[in-house]
DRENRO-924240 format. One line per field, with one value per residue (C-alpha): x, y, z. Coordinates in pm, 1 decimal. Each point is the difference from the previous one (the first is absolute). Layout:
BEGIN
u [X  ...]
v [Y  ...]
w [Z  ...]
END
This chain:
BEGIN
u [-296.0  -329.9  -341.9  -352.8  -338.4  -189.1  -126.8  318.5  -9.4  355.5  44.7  375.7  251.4  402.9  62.6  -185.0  217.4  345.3  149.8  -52.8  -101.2  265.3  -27.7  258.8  -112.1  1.7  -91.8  -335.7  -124.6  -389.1  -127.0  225.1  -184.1  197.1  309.9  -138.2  -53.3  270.8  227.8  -194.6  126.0  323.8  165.5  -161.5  -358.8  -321.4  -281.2  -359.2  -129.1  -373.7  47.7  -329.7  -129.5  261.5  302.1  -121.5  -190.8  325.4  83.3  -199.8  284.5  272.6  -167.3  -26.7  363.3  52.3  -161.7  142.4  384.4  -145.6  -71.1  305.2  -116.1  45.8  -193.3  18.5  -64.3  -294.0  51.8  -17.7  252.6  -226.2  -85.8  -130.3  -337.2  4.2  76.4  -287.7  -256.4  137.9  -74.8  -282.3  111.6  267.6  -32.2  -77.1  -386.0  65.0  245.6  -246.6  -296.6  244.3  50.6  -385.0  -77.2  290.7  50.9  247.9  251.3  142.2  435.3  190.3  347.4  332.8  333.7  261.2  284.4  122.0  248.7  295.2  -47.6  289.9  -23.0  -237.7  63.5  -226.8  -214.9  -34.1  -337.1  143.8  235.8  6.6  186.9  331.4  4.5  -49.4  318.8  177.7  -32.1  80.0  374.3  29.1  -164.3  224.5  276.6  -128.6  -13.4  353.5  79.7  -176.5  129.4  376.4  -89.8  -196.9  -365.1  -114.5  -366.1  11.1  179.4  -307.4  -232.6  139.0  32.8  -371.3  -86.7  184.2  -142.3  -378.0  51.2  152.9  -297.5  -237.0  106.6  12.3  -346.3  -87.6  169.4  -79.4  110.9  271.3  75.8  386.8  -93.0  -164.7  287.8  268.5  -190.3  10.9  377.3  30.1  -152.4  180.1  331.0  -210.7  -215.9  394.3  95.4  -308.3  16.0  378.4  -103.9  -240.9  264.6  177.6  -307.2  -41.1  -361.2  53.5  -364.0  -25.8  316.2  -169.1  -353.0  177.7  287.8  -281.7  -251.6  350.2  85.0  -359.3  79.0  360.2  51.5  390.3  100.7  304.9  -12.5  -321.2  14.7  326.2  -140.9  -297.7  202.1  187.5  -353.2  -106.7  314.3  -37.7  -351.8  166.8  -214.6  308.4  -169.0  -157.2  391.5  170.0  -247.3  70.3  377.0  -16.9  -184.9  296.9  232.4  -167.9  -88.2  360.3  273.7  245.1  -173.6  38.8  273.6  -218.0  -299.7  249.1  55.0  -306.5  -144.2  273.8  -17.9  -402.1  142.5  177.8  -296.1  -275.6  262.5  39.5  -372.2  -93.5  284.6  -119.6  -372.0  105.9  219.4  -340.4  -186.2  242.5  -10.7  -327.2  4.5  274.7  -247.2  -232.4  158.7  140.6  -346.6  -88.9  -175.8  -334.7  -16.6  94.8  -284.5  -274.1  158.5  -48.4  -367.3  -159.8  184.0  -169.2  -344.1  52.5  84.7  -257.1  220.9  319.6  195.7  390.9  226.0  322.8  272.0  374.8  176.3  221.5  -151.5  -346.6  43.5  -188.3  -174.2  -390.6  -120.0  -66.4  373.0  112.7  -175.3  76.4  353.0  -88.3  -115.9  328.1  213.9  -93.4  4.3  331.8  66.0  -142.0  258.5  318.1  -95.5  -11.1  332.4  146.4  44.3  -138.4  130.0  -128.5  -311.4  2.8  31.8  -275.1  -258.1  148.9  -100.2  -335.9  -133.5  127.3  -275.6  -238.8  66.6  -40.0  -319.6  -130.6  49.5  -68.8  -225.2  -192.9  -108.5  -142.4  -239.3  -157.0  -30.3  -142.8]
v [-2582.6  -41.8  127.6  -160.6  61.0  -254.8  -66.3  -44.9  315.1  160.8  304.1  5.8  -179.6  116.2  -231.4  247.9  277.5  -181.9  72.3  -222.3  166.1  45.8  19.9  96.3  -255.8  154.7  391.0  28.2  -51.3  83.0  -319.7  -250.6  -322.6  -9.7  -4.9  -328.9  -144.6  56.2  -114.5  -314.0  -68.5  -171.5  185.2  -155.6  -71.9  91.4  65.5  96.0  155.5  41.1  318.0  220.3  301.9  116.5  -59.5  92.4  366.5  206.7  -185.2  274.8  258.3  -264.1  -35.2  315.3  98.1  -306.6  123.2  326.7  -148.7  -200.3  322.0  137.4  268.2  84.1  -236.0  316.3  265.3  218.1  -81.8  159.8  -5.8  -271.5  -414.3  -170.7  29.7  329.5  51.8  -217.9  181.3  345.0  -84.9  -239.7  -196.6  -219.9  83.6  -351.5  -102.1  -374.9  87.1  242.4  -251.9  -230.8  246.6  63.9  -364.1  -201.3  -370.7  -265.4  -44.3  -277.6  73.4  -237.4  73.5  -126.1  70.4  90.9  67.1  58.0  286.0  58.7  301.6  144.2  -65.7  217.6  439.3  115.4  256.0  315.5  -94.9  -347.9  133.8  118.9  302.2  -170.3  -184.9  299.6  218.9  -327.6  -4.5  386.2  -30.9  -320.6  220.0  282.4  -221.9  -191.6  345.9  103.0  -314.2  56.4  354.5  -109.7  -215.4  330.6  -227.7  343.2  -83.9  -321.7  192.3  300.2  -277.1  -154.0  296.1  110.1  -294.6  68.8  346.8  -90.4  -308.8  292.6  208.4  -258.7  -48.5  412.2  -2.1  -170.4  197.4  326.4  322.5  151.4  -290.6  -155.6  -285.5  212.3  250.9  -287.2  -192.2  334.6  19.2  -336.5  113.6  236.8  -166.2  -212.6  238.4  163.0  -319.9  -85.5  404.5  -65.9  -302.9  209.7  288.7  -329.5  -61.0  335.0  -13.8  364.1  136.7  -308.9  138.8  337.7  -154.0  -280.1  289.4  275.6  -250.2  -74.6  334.3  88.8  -207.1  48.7  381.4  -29.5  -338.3  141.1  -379.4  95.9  389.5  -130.6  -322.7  275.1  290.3  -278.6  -117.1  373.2  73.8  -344.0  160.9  365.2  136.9  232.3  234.3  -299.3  -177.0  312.4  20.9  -307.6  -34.6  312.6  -150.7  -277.1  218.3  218.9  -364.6  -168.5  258.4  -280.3  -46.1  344.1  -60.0  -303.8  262.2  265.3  -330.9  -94.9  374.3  80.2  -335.5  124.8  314.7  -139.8  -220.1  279.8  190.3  -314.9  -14.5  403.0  -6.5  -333.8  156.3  284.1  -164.2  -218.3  342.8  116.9  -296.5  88.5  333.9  -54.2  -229.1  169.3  282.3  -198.8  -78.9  124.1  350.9  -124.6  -236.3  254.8  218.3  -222.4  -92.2  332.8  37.5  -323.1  206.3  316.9  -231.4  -154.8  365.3  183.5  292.6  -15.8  18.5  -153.6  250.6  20.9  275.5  3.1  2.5  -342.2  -65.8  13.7  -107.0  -298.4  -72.4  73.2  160.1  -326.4  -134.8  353.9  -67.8  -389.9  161.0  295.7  -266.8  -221.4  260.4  141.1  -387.9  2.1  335.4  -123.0  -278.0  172.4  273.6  -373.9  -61.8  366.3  36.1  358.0  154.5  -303.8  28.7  377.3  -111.5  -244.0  255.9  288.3  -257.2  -74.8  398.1  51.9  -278.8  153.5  347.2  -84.9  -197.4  320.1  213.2  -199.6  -330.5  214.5  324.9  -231.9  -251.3  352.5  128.4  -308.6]
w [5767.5  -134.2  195.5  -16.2  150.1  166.0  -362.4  -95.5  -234.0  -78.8  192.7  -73.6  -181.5  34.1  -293.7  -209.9  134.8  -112.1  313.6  347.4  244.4  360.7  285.8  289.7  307.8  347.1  -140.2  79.0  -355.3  50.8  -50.7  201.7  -31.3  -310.7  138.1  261.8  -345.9  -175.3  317.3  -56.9  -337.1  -152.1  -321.8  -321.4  209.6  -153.5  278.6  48.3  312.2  139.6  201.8  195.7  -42.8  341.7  -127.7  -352.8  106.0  -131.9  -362.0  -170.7  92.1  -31.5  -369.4  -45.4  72.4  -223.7  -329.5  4.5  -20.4  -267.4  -181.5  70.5  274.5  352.7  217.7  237.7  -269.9  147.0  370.6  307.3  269.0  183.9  30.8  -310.7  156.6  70.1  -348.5  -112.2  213.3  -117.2  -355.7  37.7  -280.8  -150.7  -305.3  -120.5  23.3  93.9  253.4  120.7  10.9  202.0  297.3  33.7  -43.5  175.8  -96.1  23.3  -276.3  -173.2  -62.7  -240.5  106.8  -161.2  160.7  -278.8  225.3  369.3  23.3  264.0  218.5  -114.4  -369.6  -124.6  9.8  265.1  -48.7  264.4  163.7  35.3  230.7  349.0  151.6  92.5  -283.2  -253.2  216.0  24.0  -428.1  -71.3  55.1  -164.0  -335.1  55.9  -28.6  -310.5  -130.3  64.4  -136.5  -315.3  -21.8  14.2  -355.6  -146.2  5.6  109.0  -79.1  179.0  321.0  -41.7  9.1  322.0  118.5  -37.2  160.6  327.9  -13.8  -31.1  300.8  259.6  -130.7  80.0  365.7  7.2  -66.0  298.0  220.8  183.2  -200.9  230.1  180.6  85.7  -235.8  -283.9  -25.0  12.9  -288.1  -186.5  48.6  -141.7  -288.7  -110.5  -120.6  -185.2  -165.2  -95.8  -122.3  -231.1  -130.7  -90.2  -200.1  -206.4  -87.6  -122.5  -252.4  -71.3  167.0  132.0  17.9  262.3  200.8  3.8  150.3  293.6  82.8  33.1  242.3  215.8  30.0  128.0  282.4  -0.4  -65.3  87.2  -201.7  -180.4  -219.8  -93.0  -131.8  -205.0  -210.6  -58.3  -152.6  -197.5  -127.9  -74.1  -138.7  -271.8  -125.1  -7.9  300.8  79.1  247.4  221.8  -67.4  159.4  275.0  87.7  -26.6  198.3  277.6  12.7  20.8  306.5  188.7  -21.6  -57.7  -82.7  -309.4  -102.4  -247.8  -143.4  -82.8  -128.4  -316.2  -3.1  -56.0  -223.6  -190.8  -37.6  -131.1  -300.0  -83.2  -5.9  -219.4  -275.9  28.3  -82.2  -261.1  -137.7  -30.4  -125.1  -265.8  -97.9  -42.1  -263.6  -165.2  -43.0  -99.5  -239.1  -189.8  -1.0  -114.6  -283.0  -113.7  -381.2  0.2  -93.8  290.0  253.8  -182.6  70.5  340.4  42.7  -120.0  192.2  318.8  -100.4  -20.0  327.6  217.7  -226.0  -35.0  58.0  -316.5  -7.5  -30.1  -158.7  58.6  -130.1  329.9  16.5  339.1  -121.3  -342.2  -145.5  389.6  32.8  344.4  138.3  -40.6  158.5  310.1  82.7  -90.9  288.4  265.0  -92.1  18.7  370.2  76.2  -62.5  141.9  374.0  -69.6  -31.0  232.7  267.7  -134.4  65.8  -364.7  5.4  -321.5  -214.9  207.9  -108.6  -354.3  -7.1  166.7  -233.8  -249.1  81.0  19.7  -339.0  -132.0  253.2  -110.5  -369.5  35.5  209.2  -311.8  -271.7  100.7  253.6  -161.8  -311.0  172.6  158.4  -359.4  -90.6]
END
């Protein structure tokens, strides 16, 4: 489509864009003497049409929203929730000067149109807003089902994305309900499988931070969704959040007693894999220590000294006990901290004698750096 003024000035060109212009014929596109013209035309045909300043008084928004695509933004980006008009008047502008001279100075236009192509109904995906109320519940199940279908061949992305889709149509005719209404809270019900079904997709891709954020917003709504508190505590349990995991396991457990002997795995399978994870830290840590303990004496020594620079005054300290032996004060208390970590951990697991040990452990650094570490930094 190409615009002119009466002076047959170029006020648009779509060639220029790359892209022809569409337009869906019978959805109240805002300036519908182009879609008497184009019904006029035969696939192939190149046209010019003389049109007035009354059909022609809303191209400047049609333009606008035209220009925008082109730049690869929102045509509604900055709206308010009213008419194209309304919009207009709100912000007095367009935000393009000729477009804005053309709504205070009305005039007919000159359109060179050329039809490229004539598409079925039914051959083209239809966007939301295309569709009316029956026809967006009428598409839902036929998404869930391409989902399911996609889920049985493990094109989990593909099934979220369909998914998602169904969601965000049901939402849409939610919105225009009445909160508390038969209709609203039956939309919401319809929902919620869904939503389960697009979150179970994501633990599939490992997109647990995502899990966390849709189950959360469900449960708002849906405070006794059993589905939903488990796929959560399996997402907090994947990014180690172990106290939000057992919360929520817990919470399974307490809404559906039959699943009891499903949390009692789950927790204990969360068990074993905190444990490999504070045993494989603590394994990493001395690794560390043992090389830097294996560093030549000089090193350590001005180790030692930039340490002293940096805290001012606390000097490293060295004592012949084999616990305390070749570690500075700042090694003896990420060893303190680890050391109760690991305490709280077997005390969980009932181990209470090893949890003795580890605590026993951890006072004797404390102790020493009491006696020795402390006493010189306040004679310093």
């Amino acid at each position: 489509v190409k615009c002119l003024n009466s002076c047959r000035t170029v006020i648009d060109d779509s060639r220029q864009v790359g892209q022809p212009a569409e337009i869906f014929v019978g959805k109240m596109f805002k300036l519908e003497v182009w879609e008497t013209l184009l019904m006029s035309m035969r696939i192939g045909e190149v046209a010019e049409f003389w049109c007035d300043d009354i059909h022609t008084g809303l191209y400047p928004i049609v333009s606008k929203g035209m220009r925008l695509i082109a730049e690869g933004k929102d045509p509604l980006e900055g709206q308010r929730h009213m008419c194209g008009m309304g919009n207009l008047f709100h912000y007095h502008s367009t935000g393009f000067s000729d477009l804005d001279e053309l709504m205070k100075n009305p005039q007919p236009l000159i359109f060179i149109m050329e039809l490229l192509q004539v598409g079925d109904p039914m051959s083209y995906h239809r966007e939301s807003w295309m569709m009316e109320k029956d026809e967006k519940l009428t598409t839902v199940p036929l998404l869930h089902m391409q989902g399911n279908a996609l889920v049985r061949q493990r094109q989990f992305r593909e099934a979220a994305s369909k998914y998602k889709e169904a969601v965000l149509l049901l939402k849409t005719v939610q919105s225009r309900e009445m909160p508390g209404d038969v209709d609203y809270i039956s939309l919401g019900r319809m929902i919620v499988p869904l939503q389960l079904n697009y979150c179970q997709c994501l633990l599939e891709l490992e997109e647990y931070y995502e899990v966390v954020e849709v189950t959360t917003e469900l449960l708002h709504k849906h405070k006794d969704c059993v589905k939903a508190y488990y796929k959560r505590a399996k997402a907090h349990a994947a990014v180690w959040n172990e106290k939000e995991a057992r919360q929520d396991f817990n919470m399974v457990a307490q809404l559906d007693i039959t699943l009891a002997s499903l949390v009692r795995k789950e927790l204990k399978l969360l068990s074993e894999r905190m444990k490999e994870k504070y045993w494989e830290e603590k394994e990493q840590f001395w690794n560390k220590l043992e090389r830097k303990g294996s560093r030549p004496d000089d090193e350590e020594e001005g180790e030692g000294g930039d340490e002293a620079a940096d805290e001012g005054t606390i000097r490293e300290t060295r004592v012949e006990s084999s616990k305390t032996e070749g570690k500075d004060w700042q090694q003896m208390l990420r060893l303190v901290m680890i050391l109760q970590k690991e305490g709280n951990f077997l005390i969980k697991e009932k181990q209470f004698q090893e949890a003795s040990e580890k605590f026993g452990e951890a006072l004797e650094y404390v102790e020493f750096l009491q006696k020795k570490v402390l006493p010189s930094t306040t004679q310093g």
